[in-house]
C-alpha positions in Angstrom: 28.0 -57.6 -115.6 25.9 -54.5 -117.0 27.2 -51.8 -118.4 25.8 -48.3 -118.5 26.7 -45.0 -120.6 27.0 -42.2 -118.4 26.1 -38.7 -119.8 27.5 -35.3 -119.1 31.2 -36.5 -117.2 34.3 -37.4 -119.1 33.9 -41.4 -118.6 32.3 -42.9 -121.7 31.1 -46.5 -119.7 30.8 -47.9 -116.4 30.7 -51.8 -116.1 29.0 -53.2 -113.0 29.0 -56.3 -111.4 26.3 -56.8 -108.5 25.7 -60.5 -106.6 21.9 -59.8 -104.9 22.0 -56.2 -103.2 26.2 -56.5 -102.6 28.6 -54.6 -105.1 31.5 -57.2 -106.7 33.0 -54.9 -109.0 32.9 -51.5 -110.7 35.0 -50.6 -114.1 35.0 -46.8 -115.5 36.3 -46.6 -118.8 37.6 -43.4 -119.4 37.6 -40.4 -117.2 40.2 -39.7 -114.4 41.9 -42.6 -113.9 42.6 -42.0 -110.1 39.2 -40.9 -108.9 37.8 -43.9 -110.6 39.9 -46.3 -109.3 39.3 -44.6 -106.3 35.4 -45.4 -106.3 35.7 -48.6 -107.7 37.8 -49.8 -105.0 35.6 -48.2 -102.2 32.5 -48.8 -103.6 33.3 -53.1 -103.5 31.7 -55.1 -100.8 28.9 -52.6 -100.2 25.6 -52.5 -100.7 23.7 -51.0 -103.6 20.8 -48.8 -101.6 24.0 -47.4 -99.1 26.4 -46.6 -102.9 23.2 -44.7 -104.2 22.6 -42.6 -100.7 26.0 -42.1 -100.8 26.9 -41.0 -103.9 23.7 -39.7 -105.6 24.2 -35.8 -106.6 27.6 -35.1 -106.2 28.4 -32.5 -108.6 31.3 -31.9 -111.0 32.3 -28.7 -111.6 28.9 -27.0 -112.1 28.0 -30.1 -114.8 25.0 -30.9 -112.5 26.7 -34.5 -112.3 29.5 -36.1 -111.7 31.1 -39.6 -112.3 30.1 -40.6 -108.4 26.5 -39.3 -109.3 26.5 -41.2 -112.9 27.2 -44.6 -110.7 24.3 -43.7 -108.8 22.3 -43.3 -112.1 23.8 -46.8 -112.9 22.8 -48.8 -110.0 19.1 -47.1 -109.5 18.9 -48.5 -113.4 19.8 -52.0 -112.2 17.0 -52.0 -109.5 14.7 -50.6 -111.9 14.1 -47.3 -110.2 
């Protein structure tokens, strides 16, 4: 499990579980409860490169991020990019 503080969104931490390049789990703590269930529950089973491409600058209302984005962040920091 790592865990990673997002910056500029309303979630304080995202907890992430990842088995070799496959997703297990992802927890947000904080921020709209619905909409991060939401991507925690599509985000399982895939893999990490297709979450990034996926999710990698979605933007928040004009924040220049967003919690979908932030996970992106997350799992780049996992592979080291």
């Amino acid at each position: 499990m790592t865990s990673y503080t997002p910056k500029g969104v309303c979630s304080r931490q995202i907890n992430i579980e990842v088995n070799g390049d496959t997703i297990e789990s992802v927890q947000f703590v904080g921020g709209c409860n619905g909409n991060t269930q939401g991507i925690s529950s599509l985000v399982k089973g895939m893999k990490v490169d297709e979450v990034i491409a996926r999710l990698e600058g979605i933007n928040c209302n004009g924040r220049g991020t967003s919690c979908p984005d932030q996970l992106a962040k997350a799992l780049k920091s996992i592979k080291g990019e």
